[in-house]
Each structure stands twice: as C-alpha cells, then as structure tokens.
C-alpha positions as CSV (number, residue, x, y, z in Angstrom):
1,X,22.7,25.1,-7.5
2,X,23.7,28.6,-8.0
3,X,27.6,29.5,-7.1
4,X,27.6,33.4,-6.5
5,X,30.4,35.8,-5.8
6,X,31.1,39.1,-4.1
7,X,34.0,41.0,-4.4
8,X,34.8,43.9,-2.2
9,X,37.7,46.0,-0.5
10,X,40.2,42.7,-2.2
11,X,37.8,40.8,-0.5
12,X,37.0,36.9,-2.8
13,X,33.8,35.4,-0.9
14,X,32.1,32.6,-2.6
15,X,28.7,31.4,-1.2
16,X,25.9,28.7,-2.4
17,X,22.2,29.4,-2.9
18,X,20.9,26.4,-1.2
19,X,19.2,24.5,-4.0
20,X,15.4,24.0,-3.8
21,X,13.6,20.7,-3.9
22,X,10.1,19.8,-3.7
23,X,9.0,16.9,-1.9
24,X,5.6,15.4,-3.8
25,X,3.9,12.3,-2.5
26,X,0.6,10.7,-1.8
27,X,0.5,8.4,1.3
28,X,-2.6,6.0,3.3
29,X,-0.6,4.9,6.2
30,X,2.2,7.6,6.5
31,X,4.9,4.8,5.9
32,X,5.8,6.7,2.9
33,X,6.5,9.9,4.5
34,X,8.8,8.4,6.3
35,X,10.7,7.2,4.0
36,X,11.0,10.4,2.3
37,X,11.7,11.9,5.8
38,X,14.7,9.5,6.3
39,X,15.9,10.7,2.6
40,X,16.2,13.9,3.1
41,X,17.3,14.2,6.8
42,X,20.9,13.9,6.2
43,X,20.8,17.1,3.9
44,X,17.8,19.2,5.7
45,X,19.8,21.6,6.6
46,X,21.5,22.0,3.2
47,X,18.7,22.5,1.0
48,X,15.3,24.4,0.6
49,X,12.7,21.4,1.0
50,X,9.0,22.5,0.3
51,X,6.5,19.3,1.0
52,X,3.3,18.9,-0.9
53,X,0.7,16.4,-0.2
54,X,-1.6,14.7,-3.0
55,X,-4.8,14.2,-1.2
56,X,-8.3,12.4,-2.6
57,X,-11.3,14.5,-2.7
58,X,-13.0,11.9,-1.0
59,X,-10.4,9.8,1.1
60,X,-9.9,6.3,1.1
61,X,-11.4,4.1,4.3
62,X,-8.2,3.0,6.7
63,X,-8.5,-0.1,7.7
64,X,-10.6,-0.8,4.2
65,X,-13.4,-3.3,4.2
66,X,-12.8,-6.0,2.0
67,X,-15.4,-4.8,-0.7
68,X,-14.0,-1.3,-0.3
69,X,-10.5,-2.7,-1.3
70,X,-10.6,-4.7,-3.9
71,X,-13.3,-2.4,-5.5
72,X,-10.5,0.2,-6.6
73,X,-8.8,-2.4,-8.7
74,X,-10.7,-2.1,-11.9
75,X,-10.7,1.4,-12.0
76,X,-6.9,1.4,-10.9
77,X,-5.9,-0.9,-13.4
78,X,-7.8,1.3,-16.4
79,X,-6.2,4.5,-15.1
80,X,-9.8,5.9,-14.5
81,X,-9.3,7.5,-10.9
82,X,-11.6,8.9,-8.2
83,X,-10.9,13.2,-8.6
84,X,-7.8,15.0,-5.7
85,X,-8.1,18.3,-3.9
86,X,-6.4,21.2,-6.2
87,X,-2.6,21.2,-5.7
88,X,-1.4,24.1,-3.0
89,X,-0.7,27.0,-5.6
90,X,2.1,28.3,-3.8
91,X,4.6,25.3,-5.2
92,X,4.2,26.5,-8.4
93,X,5.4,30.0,-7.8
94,X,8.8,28.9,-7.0
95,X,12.0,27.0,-9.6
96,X,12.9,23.5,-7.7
97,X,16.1,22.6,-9.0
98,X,14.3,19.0,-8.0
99,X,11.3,17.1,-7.4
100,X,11.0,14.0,-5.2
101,X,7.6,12.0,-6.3
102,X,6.9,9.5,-3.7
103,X,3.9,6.9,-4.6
104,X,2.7,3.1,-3.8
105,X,1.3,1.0,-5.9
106,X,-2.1,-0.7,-6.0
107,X,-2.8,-3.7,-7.9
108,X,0.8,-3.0,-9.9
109,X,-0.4,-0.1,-11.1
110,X,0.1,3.7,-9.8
111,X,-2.2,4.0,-6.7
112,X,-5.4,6.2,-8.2
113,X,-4.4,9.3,-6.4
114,X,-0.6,9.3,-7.9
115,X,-2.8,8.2,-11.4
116,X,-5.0,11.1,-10.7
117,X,-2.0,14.0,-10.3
118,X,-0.3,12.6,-13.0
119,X,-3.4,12.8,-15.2
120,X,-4.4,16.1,-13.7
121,X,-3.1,19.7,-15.3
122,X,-1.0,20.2,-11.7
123,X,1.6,17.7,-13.4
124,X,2.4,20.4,-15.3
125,X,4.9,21.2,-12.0
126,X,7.0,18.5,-13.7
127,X,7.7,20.2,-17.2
128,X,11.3,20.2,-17.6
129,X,12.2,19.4,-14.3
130,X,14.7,16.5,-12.7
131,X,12.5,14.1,-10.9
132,X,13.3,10.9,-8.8
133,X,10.4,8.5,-8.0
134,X,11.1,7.4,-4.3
135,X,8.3,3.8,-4.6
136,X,7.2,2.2,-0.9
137,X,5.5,-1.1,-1.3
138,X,5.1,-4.6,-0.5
139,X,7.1,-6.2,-3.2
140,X,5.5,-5.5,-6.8
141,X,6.5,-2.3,-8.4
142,X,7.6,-2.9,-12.0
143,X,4.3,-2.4,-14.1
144,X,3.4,0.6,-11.7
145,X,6.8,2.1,-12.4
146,X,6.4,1.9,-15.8
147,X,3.3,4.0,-16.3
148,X,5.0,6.6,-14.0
149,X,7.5,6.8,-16.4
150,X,4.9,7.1,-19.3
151,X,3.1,9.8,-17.4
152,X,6.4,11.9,-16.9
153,X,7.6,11.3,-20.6
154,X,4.4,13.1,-21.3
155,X,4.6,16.1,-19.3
156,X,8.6,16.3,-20.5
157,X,9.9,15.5,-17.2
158,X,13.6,14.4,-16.7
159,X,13.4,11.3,-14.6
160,X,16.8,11.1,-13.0
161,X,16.4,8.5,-10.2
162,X,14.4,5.8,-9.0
163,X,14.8,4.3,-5.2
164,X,12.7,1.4,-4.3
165,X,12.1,0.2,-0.6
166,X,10.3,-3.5,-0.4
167,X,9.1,-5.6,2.3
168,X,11.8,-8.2,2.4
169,X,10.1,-10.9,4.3
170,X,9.2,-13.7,2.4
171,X,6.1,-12.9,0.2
172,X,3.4,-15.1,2.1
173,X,4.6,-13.9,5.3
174,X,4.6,-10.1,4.1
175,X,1.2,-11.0,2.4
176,X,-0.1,-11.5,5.8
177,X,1.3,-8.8,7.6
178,X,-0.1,-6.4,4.8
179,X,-3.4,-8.3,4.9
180,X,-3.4,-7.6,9.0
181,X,-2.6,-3.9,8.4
182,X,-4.8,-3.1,5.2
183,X,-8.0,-4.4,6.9
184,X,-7.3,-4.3,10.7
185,X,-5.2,-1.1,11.3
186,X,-2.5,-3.2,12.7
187,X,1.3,-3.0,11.4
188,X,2.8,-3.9,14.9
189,X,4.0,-7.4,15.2
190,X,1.6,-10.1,16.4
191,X,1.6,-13.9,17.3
192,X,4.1,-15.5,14.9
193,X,4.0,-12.4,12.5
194,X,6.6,-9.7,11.7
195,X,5.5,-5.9,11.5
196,X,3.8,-4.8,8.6
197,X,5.5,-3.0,5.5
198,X,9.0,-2.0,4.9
199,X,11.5,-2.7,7.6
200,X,11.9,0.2,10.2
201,X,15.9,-0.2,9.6
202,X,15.6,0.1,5.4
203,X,13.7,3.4,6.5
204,X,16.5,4.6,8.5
205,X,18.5,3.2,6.3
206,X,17.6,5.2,3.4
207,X,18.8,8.6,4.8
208,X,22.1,7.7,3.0
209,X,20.1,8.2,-0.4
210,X,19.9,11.5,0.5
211,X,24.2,12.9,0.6
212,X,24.4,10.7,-2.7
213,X,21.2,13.5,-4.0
214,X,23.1,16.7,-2.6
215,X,26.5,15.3,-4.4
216,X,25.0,14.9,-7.4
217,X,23.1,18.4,-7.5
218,X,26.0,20.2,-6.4
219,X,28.0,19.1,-8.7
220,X,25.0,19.7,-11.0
221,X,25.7,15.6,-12.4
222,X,22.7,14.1,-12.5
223,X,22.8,12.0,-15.3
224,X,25.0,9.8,-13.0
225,X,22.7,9.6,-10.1
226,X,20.7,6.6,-10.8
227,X,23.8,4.6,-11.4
228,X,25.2,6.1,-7.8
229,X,22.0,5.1,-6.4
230,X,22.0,1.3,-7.5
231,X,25.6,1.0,-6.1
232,X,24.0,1.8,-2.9
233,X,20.8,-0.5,-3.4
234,X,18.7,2.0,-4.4
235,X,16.8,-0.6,-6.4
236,X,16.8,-4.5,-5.6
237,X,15.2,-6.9,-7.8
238,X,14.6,-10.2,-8.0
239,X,14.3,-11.6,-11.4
240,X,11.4,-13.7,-10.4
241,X,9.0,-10.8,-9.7
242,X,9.6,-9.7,-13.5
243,X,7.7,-13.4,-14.3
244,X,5.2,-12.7,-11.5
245,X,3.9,-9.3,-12.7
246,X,3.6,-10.6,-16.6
247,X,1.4,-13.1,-15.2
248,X,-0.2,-10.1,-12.9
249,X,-1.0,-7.6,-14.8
250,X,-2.7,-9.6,-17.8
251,X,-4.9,-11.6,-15.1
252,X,-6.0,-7.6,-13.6
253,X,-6.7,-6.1,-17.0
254,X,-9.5,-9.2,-17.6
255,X,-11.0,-8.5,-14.3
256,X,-10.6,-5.2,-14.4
257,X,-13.0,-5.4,-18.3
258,X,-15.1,-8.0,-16.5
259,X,-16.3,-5.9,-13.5
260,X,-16.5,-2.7,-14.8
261,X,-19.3,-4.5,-17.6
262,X,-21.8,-3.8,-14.1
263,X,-20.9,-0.5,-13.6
264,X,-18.8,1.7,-11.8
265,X,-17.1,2.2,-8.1
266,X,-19.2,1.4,-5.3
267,X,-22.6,0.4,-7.6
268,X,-24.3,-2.4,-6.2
269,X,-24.3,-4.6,-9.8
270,X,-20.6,-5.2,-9.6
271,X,-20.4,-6.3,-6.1
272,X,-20.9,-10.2,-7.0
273,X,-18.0,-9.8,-9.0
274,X,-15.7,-8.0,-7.2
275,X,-16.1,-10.7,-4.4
276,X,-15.3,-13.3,-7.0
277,X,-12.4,-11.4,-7.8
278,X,-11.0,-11.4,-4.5
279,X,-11.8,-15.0,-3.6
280,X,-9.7,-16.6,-7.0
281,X,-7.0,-14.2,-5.9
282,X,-6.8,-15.3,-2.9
283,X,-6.7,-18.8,-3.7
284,X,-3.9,-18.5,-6.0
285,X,-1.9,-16.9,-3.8
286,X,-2.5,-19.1,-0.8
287,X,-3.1,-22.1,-2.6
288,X,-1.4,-21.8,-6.4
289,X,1.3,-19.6,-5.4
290,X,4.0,-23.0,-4.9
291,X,3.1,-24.1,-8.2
292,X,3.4,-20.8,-9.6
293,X,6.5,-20.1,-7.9
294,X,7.8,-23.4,-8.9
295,X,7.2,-22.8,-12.7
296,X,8.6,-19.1,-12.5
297,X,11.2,-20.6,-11.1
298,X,12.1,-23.0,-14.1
299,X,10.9,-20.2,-16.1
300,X,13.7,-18.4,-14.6
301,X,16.5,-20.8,-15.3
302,X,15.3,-21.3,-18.9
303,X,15.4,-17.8,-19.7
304,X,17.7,-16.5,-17.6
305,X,19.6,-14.3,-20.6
306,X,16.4,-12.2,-21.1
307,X,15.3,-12.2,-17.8
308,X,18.4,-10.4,-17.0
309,X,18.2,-7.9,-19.7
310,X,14.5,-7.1,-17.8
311,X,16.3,-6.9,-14.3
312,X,18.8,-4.5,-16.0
313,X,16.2,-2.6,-17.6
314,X,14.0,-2.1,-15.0
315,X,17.0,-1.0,-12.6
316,X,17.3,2.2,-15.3
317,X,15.3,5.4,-15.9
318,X,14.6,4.7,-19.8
319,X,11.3,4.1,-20.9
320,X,10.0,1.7,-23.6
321,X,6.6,1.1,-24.5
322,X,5.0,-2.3,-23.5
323,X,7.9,-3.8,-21.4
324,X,5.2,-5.7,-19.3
C-alpha cells in the first residue's frame, strides 16, 4: 500500500492509495465465488478488487453423467488438461499488490482448468507477486495443494496464505450430498440429507479472513499472515485425511496409467474401464471405507509423532517435493 503526502499553506495531509488485489478463481457450481465474495466483503470498500474468471474452452456438463465424471480423472491426475479461454488482457495492465487464487480439487489433484492456467503462459500474472490460495472442497485437499504450490514455485510466485473451507459433515454423509449435487443438480437438503458442500455459515463466516488480509497489507507484513490466518481456522485438518490421500493418490495414478492405455477423453476404448473405475471406488468407499477408517485410525495412533509433523506441514506455505 502506498502512504502519500501533501504539504501545502502548513497544511500535513496523509492519504492511502487503496491497494489493489486481484481476485482469480475457476468455479462449476458458484459455491466458490462465494466464498471469495464473503472474503472480501468486510474490506470492499477498502481496496481496489478486480475479478477474473478461469473458464474451459469447452465447459464441463452440470449435473455430469457418470461417464462424463469420472472420465476427467486420468487426465486430471496426469496434469494433461482440456485447453481455457485466453485470460482477459486488461488484468495484466495493472500492479496488484495481491492475488487471491480460488480453486477445487478433482480427484486430489488441481481441478483441470486451475491445472490448465497454472500450466498456461497467463500464469505469468503471478511472477513475483503475493498470492493466497482460497481451496473450496468436500474434504481432500492436501495432494491438490501441493501441486499448486509446485506450479507457483515455478512461475516465482510468493505464496503468502492458504484458507481452506471443508464440508464438515461426516464423510459418508457429505459423500452423498456431493453425489446428489454432482449428478442431479441438487445441493438443497433432501429426505434424511443435509445440503450439499461447505456450510452456508463457514461461508459467511469467512468474511473475517478478509480484515485479517487488509491488516496484514497495510501494515505491508505478510510474512505473518498465514500464521494469523490459522489462529482464526483458516486451515483445519484432520490428521487422518493425511493417511487417506497417501492411500488416494497412489490408487488414482494406476488408474489413471491404466485407462489412458485406450486412449484419450471421451474415446469410446476407455469407456469399459472408466466404469470399472468408478464401480471399485465406489465400493471402497461404501463398503471398505470402515475398514479403512479403522486401520488409518491405528495407523494414526502408531504414528502419531510424524503424522503431526505432516498436519503441521501442510498447515504452512513451504513447499517440499514428494510430501504425498
């Protein structure tokens, strides 16, 4: 932020160049929009905001078909994404003293369009700036974070932040819900369900994320941010879901090989195999998902020294190579 004076006739005036901040996100269903909505409503009127919207060439179906769905994964998981529209140029004529990257995850990896920008020579927007990752999902972030982090090592940007908002129902029930909204259209609640995705109060909630921001820019402190922000639950995690996604991710990078051996998205060949795909993982989580619980569990209590060294570490902004 830019303190500038004036002096006249004896007259001291001191004034503030409202500092500018780019808000850059990718979003299906909208939820994440408004998230970053409730952000920055508390300091709208404080700073410049500019929005920019990351947006497929060809979007994605909502609801998505089954096939349509769970064909994205290998190519999601390899970091091989379908192309996005060219970035509006007028957000590159202008210095943000900060950018606010909002993105999802699919298949605990970086959904393809956030994979596609970050891949893509509009990242570029990022060289040398501050940037904190605002992540809207279910429950499974870690791996996904992760390669967001490699991605803005690359381009030299200066991560800063991280704030995570989770479904906090338990995981079968929000397994459902998402289930009901990913391939029906519906997030209201229904029979013995909850509403689909985040909580509608952790939304509103997370407009207090947004005075910690402005206090931190003004003060031009940022390096303290992300420990300001995890004070004020920026970033909750369980140190089960670190077991879960080592498991995870392993399990998508062999199906991931497997399909793609028959070709590409949407060819016919691979179609057998996708379904296959979907069917074991649905049985493990519906059916193996207890036992799996119950050994992460043990797994937990066994190795609960290093597990806590990954909670820690995955709370924080460093990056190291080959964490999961």
């Amino acid at each position: 932020m830019l303190i500038c004076t004036l002096q006249s006739f004896n007259l001291h005036t001191v004034y503030y160049v409202k500092p500018k901040i780019l808000v850059l996100y990718y979003t299906q269903t909208g939820q994440l929009r408004q998230i970053l909505d409730s952000i920055t409503s508390s300091i709208a009127d404080k700073v410049d905001i500019d929005y920019a919207v990351i947006e497929p060439e060809n979007p994605y179906p909502f609801p998505w078909t089954a096939v349509q769905f769970f064909d994205t994964m290998p190519e999601t998981v390899v970091h091989l994404p379908a192309p996005i529209k060219p970035l509006h140029a007028g957000v590159f004529s202008k210095n943000y003293d900060l950018i606010i990257f909002g993105y999802q995850p699919w298949f605990l990896n970086p959904s393809q369009p956030t994979t596609a920008f970050l891949k893509s020579e509009y990242a570029k927007i990022f060289k040398d700036k501050p940037v904190i990752t605002v992540v809207g999902c279910r429950n499974m972030w870690l791996h996904a974070q992760e390669k967001v982090k490699e991605y803005l090592n690359n381009v030299q940007a200066h991560l800063v932040g991280n704030i995570v908002l989770t479904d906090n129902n338990p995981n079968l029930v929000s397994l459902l819900t998402v289930i009901r909204w990913s391939f029906k259209g519906q997030k209201a609640a229904s029979g013995l369900l909850p509403a689909a995705g985040v909580q509608d109060a952790d939304i509103n909630n997370a407009q207090r994320f947004g005075n910690i921001i402005y206090k931190h820019l003004r003060e031009n402190n940022l390096i303290d941010l992300q420990r300001e922000l995890l004070l004020q639950g920026g970033v909750l995690l369980k140190p089960g879901l670190v077991i879960l996604e080592q498991r995870g991710i392993k399990n998508f990078r062999f199906w991931a090989k497997f399909i793609r051996e028959k070709g590409g998205p949407g060819n016919p060949e691979r179609v057998k195999r996708v379904l296959m795909f979907k069917n074991l993982l649905l049985v493990a989580i519906f059916i193996l998902s207890p036992v799996s619980s119950l050994t992460a569990l043990i797994k937990q209590v066994a190795k609960r020294h290093t597990l806590q060294k990954d909670v820690d570490y995955f709370k924080q902004l460093q990056y190291e190579k080959g964490r999961l």
